[in-house]
C-alpha positions in Angstrom: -9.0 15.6 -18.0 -10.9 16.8 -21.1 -14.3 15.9 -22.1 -15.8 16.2 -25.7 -19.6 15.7 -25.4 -21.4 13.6 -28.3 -24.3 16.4 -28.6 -24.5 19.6 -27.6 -26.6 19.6 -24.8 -26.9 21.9 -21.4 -27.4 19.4 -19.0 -24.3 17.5 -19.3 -23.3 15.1 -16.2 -19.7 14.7 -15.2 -18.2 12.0 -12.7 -14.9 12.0 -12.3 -13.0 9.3 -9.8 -10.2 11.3 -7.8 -7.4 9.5 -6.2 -7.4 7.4 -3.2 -7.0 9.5 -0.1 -7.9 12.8 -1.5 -10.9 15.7 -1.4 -11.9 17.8 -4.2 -11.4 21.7 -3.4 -12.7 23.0 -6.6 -13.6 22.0 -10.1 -13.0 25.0 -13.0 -14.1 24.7 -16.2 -11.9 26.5 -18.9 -14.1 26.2 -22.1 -12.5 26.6 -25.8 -14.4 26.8 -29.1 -14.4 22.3 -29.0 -13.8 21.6 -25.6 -14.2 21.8 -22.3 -11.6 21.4 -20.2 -12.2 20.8 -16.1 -9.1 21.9 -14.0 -9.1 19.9 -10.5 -8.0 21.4 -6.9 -7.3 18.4 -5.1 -6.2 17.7 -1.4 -4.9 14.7 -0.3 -5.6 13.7 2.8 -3.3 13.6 6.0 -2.4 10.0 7.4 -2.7 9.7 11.4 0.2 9.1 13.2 0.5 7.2 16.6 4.0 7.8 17.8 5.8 7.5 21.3 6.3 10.8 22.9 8.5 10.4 26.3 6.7 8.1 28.7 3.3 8.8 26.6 1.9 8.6 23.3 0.9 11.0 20.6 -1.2 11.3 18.2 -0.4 13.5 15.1 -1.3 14.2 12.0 1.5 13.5 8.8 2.9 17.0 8.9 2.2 18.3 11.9 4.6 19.3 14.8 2.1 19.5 17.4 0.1 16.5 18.5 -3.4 16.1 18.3 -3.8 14.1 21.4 -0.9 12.9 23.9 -2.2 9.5 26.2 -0.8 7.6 29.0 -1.0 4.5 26.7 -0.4 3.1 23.6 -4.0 1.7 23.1 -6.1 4.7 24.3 -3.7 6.9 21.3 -4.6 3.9 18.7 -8.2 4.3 19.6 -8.0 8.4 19.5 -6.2 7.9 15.9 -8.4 5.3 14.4 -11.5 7.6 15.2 -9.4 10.3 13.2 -8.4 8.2 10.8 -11.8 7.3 10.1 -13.3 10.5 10.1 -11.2 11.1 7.2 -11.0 8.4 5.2 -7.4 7.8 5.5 -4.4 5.6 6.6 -3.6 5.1 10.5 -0.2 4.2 11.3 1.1 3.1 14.5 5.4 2.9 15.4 6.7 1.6 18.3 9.0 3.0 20.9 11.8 2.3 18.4 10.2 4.3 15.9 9.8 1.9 13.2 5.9 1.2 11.7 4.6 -2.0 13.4 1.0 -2.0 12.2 -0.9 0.1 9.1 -4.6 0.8 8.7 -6.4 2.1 5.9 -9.7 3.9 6.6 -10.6 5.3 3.1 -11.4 3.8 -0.2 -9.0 1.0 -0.8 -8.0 0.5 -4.1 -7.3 -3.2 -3.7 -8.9 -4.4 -0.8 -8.5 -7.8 0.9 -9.7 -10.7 -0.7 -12.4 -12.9 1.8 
């Protein structure tokens, strides 16, 4: 993203919208003789996982190999990963024992939310 101010001036605000489901790690300036050029660190966000695990259920983060939180039940591991989930502003999603997604829930800023 560039930016070429109107005037020259030193107190020159920025805002900058990063994508959904992501944190800012750093912003850089790299300044040239015209502009000024920001350089963005940017971490997405890891979506919360509720997946069975033998007779119990796990809770783990997307990437993880080690759960979070393993629960006798289904609804105490959805309750566990929708308080993660919101923590970080980002998506909870629960399979079932067949391992396909049954339900999907977005805790961050929803680009197109519902309608209502």
């Amino acid at each position: 993203m560039t930016f070429l101010p109107q005037k020259a001036s030193a107190n020159v605000q920025f805002i900058f919208k990063l994508p959904n489901n992501s944190r800012l790690l750093g912003a850089y300036p790299l300044f040239t003789k015209d502009f000024i050029t920001f350089k963005f660190q940017i971490m997405k966000k890891k979506n919360v996982h509720v997946v069975p695990k033998g007779d119990n259920w796990a809770v783990k983060s997307a990437g993880s190999t080690r759960p979070a939180k393993v629960t006798g039940t289904q609804k105490e591991a959805i309750d566990r990963a929708r308080e993660i989930a919101k923590n970080n502003n980002s998506e909870m999603l629960v399979h079932g024992r067949n391992g396909r997604i049954r339900q999907k829930n977005s805790f961050g800023n929803d680009p197109h939310p519902p309608e209502g």
